[in-house]
MIDOVEX-54944 format. One record per atom (N, C-alpha, C): residue in one letter; x, y, z. Coordinates in Angstrom, 1 decimal, m for minus. Layout:
<recs>
- resn/c1/c2/c3
- a/X/Y/Z
...
</recs>
This chain:
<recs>
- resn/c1/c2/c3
- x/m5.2/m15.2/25.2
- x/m4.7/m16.2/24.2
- x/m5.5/m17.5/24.4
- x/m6.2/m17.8/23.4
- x/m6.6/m19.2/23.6
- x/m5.6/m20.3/23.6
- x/m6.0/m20.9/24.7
- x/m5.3/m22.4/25.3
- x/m5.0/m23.2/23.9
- x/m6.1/m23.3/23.1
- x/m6.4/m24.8/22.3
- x/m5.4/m24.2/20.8
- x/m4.6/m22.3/20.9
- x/m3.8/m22.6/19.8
- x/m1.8/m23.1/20.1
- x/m2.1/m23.2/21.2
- x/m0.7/m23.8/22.1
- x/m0.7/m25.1/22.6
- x/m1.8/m25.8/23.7
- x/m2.0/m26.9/23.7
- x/m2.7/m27.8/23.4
- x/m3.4/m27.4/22.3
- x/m4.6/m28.6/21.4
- x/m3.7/m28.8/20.2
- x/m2.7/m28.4/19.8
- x/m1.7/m28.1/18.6
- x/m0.5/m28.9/18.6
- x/0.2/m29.9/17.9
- x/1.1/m30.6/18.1
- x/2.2/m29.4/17.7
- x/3.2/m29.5/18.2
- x/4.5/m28.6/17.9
- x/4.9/m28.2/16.3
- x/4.6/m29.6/15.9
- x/4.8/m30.1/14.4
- x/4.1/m29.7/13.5
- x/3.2/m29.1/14.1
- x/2.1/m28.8/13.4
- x/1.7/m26.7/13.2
- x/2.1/m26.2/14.3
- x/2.3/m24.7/14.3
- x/3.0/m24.7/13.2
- x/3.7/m24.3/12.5
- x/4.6/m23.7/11.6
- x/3.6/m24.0/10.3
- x/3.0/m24.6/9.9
- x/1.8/m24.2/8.9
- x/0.9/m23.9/9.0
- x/0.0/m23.7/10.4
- x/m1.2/m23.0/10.3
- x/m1.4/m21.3/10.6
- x/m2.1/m21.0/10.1
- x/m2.2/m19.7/9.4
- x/m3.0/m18.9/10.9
- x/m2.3/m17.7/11.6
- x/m3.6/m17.2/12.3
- x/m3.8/m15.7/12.2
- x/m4.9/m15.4/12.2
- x/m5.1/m13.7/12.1
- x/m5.6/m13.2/13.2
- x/m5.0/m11.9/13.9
- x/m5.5/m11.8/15.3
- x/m6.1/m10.5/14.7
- x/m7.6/m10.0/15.2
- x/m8.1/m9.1/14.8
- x/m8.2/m8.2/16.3
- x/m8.1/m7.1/16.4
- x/m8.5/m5.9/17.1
- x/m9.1/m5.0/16.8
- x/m10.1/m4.2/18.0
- x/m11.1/m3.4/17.1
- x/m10.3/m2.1/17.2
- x/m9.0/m1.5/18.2
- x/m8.3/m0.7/17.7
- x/m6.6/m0.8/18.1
- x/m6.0/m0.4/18.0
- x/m4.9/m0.8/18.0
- x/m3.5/1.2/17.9
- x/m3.6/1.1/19.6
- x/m3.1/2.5/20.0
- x/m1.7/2.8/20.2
- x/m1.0/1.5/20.7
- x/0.5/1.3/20.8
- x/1.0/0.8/20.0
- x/0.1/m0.2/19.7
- x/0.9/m1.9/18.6
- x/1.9/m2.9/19.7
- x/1.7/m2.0/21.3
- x/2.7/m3.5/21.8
- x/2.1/m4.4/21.9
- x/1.0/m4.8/22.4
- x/0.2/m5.8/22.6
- x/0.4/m6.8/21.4
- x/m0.1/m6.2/20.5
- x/m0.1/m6.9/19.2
- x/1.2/m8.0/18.6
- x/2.3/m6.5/19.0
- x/3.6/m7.3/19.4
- x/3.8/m8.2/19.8
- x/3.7/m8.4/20.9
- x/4.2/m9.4/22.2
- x/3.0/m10.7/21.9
- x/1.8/m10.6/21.4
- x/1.3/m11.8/21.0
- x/2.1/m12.2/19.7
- x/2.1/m11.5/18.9
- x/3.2/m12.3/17.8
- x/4.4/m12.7/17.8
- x/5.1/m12.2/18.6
- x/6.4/m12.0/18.9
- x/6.4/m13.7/19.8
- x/5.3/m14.2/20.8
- x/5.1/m15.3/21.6
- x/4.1/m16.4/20.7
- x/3.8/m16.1/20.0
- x/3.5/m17.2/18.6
- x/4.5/m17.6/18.1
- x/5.4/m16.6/17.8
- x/6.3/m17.3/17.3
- x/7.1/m18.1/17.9
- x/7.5/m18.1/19.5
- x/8.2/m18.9/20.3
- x/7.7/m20.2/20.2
- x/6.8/m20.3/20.3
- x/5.8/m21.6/20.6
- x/6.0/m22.2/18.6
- x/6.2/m21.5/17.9
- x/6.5/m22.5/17.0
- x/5.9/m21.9/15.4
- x/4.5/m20.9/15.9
- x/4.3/m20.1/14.7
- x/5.4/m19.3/13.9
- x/5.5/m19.8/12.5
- x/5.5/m19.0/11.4
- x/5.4/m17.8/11.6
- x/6.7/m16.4/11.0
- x/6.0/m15.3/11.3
- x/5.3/m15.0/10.2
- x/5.6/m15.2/9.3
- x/4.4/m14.8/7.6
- x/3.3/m15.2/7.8
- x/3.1/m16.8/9.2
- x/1.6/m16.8/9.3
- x/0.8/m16.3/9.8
- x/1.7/m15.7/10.5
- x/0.7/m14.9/11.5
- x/0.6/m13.6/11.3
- x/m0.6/m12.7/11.1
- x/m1.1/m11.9/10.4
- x/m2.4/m11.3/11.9
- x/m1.8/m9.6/11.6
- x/m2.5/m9.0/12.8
- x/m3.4/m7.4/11.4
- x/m4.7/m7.6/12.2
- x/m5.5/m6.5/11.6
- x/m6.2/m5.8/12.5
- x/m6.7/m4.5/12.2
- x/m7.6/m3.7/13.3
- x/m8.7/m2.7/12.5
- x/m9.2/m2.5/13.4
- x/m10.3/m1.3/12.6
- x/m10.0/m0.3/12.5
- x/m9.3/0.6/13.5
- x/m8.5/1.6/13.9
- x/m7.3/1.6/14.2
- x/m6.2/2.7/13.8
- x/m5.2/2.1/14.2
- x/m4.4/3.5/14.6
- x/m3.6/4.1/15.1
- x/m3.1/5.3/15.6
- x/m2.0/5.3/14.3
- x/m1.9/6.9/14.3
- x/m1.0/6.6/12.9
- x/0.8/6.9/13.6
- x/1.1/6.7/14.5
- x/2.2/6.7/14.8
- x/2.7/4.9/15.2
- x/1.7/4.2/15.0
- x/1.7/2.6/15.5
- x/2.5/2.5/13.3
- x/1.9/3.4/12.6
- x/1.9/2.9/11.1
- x/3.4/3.3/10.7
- x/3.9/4.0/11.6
- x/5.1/4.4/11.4
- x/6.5/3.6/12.3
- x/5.5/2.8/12.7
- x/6.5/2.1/13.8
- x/6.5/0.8/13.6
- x/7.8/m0.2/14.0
- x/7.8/m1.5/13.9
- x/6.6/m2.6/14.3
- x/5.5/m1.4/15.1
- x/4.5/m2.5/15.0
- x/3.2/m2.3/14.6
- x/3.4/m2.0/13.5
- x/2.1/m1.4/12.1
- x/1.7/m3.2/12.0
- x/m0.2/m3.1/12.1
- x/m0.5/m4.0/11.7
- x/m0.2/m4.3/10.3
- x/m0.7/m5.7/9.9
- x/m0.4/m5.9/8.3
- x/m1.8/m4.9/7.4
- x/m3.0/m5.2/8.2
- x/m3.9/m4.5/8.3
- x/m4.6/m3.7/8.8
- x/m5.1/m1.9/8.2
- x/m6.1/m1.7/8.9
- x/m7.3/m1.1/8.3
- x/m8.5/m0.4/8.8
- x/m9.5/0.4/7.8
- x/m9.1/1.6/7.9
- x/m9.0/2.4/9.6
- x/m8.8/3.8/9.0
- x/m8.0/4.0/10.2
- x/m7.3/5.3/10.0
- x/m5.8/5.7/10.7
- x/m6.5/6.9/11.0
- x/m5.7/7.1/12.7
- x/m6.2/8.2/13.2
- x/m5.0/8.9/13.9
- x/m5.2/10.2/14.5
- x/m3.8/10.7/15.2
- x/m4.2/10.8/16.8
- x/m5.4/10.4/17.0
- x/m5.8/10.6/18.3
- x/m6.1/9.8/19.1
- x/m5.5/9.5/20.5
- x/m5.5/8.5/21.2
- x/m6.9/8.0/22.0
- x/m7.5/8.6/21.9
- x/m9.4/8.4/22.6
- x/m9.8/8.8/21.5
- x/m11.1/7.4/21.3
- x/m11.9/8.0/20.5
- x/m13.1/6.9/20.4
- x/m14.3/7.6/20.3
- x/m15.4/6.6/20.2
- x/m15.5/5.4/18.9
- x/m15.9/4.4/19.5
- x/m16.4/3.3/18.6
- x/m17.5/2.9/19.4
- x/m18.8/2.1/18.2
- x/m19.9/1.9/18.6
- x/m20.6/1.0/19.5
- x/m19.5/0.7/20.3
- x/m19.0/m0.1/21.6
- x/m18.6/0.3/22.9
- x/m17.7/1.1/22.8
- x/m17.6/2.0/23.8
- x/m16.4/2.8/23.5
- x/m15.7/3.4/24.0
- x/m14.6/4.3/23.9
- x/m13.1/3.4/23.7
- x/m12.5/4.1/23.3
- x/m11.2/3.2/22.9
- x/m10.1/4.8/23.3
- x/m8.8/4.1/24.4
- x/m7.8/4.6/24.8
- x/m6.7/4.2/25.1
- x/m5.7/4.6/25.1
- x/m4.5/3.9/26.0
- x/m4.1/3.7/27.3
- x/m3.9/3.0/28.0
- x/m3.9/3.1/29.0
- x/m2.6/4.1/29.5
- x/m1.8/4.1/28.4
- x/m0.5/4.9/29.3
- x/m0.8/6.3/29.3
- x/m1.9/6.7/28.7
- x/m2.3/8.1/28.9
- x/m2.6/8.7/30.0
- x/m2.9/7.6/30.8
- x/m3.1/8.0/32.6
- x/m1.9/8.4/33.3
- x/m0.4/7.7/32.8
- x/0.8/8.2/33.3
- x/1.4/9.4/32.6
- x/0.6/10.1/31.4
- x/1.2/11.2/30.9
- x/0.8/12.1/31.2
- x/1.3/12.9/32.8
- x/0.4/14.2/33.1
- x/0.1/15.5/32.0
- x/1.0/15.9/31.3
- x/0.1/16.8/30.0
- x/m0.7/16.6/29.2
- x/m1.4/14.9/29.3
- x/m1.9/14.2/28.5
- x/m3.6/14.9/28.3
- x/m3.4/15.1/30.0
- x/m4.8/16.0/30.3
- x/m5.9/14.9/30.7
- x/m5.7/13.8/30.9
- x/m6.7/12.8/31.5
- x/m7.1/13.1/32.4
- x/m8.6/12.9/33.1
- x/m8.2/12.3/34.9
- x/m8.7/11.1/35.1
- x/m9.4/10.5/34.5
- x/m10.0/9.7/34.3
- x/m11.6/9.4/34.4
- x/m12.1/10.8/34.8
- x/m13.5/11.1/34.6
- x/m14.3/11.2/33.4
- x/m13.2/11.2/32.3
- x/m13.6/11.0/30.9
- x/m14.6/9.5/30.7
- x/m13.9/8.4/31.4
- x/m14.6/7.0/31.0
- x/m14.7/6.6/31.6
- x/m16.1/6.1/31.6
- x/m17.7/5.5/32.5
- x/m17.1/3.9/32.0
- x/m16.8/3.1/33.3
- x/m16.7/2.0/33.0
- x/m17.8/0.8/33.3
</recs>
């Protein structure tokens, strides 16, 4: 979370400015959550604040925390981007999940 949109910001002044938080994928939607959800404590608007991703798991689209935006929906929790690999981390607690973690070169 940048500092300068909490304390470079008069109190008075959150509730009109507009922010968009972009992610390059988005597997749970808590994350996404909990930063919106804590924008708004601090004073953000929820209609201003607006969450998008590149990727997005399609069970996140079906759930209370579907970005407003995405490009393309997927059902699979790993998956390459031209960056590096994109996963969940809770996948490591789901033993049928079939992880071991030798999948990803950190």
């Amino acid at each position: 979370m940048p500092r300068a949109l909490v304390e470079d910001i008069p109190d008075q002044k959150r509730k009109n400015i507009r922010v968009a938080i972009i992610d390059d994928s988005i597997i749970t939607g808590t994350a996404m959550r909990v930063l919106r959800d804590y924008l708004q404590t601090v004073g953000y608007e929820k209609e201003n604040v607006r969450v998008g991703c590149c990727v997005c798991h399609e069970d996140v689209l079906k759930s209370s925390n579907k970005p407003d935006h995405w490009h393309i929906s997927t059902h699979s929790d790993y998956y390459s981007l031209p960056w590096g690999d994109s996963f969940s981390f809770d996948s490591y607690f789901v033993p049928e999940s079939g992880y071991t973690g030798a999948e990803f070169q950190w």
